[in-house]
N, C-alpha and C positions, 0 to 999 in steps of 0.2 A: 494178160493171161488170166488173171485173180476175175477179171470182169464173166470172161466167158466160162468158166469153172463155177460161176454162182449163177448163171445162166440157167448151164444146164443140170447143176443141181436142182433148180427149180423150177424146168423143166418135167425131168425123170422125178421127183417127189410129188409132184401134183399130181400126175397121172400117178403113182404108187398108192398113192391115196385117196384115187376118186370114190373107191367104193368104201371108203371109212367114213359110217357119219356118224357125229358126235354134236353134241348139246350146244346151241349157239341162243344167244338173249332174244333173238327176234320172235316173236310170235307168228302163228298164221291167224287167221281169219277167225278163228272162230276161238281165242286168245288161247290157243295152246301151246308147249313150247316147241319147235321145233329144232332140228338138225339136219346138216351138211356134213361135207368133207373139208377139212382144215384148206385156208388157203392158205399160200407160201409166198412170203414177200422175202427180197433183199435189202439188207441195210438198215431198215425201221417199217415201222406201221405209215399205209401211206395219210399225207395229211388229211388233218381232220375235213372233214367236209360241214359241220355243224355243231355245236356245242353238245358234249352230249352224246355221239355219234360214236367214240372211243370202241365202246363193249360191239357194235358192230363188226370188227375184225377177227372176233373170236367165234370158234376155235382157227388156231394158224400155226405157220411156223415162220420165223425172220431168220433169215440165213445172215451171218457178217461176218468177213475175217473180222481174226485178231490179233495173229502171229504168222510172222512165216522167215523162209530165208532160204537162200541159195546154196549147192552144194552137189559139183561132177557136174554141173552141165543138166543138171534138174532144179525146178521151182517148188519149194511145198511152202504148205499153206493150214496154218489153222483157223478151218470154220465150226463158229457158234452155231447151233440151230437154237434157237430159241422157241421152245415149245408152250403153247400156251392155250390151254383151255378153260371153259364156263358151264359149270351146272347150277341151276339155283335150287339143286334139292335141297331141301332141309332137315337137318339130323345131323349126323355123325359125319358127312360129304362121301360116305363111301363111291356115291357115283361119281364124285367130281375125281378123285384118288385114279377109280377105274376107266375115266376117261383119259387120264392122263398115261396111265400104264398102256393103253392100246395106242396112244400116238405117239411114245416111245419105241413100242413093239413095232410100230411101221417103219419108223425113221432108222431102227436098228436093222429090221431084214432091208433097209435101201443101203445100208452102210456095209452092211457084210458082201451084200451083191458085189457093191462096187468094187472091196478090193480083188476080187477074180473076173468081173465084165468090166472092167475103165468104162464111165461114162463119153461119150464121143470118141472113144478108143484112144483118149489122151487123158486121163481126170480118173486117178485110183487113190484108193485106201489105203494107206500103208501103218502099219502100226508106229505108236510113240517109240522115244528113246526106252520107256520103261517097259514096250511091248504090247499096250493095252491099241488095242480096234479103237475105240471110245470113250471117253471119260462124261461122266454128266454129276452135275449137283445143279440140286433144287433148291427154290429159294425160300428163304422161310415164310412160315405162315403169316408173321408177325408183316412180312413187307408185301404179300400178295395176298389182301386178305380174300374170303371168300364174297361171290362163287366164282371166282377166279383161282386158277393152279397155274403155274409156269418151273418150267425147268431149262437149264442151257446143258445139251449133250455138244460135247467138241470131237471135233475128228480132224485128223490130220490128210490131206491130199495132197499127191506128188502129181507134177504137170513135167512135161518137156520145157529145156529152161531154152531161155533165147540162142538162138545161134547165125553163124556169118559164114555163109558159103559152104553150109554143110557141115559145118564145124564148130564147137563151143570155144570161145576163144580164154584163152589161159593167161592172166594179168600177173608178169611178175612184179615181186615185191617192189617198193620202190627201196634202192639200196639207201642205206645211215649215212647221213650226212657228215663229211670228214672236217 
């Protein structure tokens, strides 16, 4: 279930974001910098394909759980999105800052969608124990230096949990041993 739930997260976020383009290390032609739309991998960055080749993946997002657990006959699930973008302005990073605040702002309006549209009409949003849609912290400067920003936003997703013959099945306790 966990499988298809990052599926089509990354899915519906790619398309949420084809038309966000933001600052990636690649040059065109005539060595200037350009940008794209964030790509959305699960799990990690895919492997390297050439030393060096790393800053290629940016900007993106890596979706992973982290937590989850059962409960009534439903599955939830806590996934990381790992947000990660590149400007190499120079100065103060205010553009690298405002790159990272616009592909927050998307990953937010796809998280809000989802908890009133479920993705596949099985895969919704449902707030923490403490209430919150979302939680994110960023990581410091000191570990992602520039022109690199990265943040992880988590959110919690509720799926339909397994069931047998139309019905969630109910494990009683096993009784204390006499």
């Amino acid at each position: 279930m966990i499988s298809r739930l990052l599926l089509a997260m990354k899915e519906a976020l790619t398309a949420d974001c084809s038309d966000l383009f933001l600052s990636c290390p690649e040059k065109n032609a005539d060595g200037k910098d350009t940008a794209r739309p964030p790509r959305v991998y699960v799990g990690d960055f895919p492997a390297k394909r050439q030393t060096g080749q790393e800053a290629r993946e940016f900007p993106c997002v890596v979706l992973s759980p982290v937590s989850g657990f059962s409960s009534e006959g439903q599955e939830f699930c806590d996934v990381a999105a790992f947000l990660c973008v590149y400007n190499n302005e120079q100065g103060d990073a205010e553009g690298l800052e405002m790159e990272l605040a616009q592909l927050q702002n998307a990953v937010s309006r796809f998280l809000t969608r989802a908890m009133f549209n479920p993705l596949d009409r099985r895969y919704q949003v449902v707030a923490d124990e403490k209430g919150r849609i979302y939680r994110w912290q960023r990581n410091s400067d000191l570990e992602t230096p520039r022109p690199y920003l990265q943040m992880a936003v988590i959110s919690r997703w509720a799926m339909p949990g397994w069931q047998y013959g139309g019905q969630t099945p109910h494990i009683q306790p096993a009784s204390p041993a006499k």
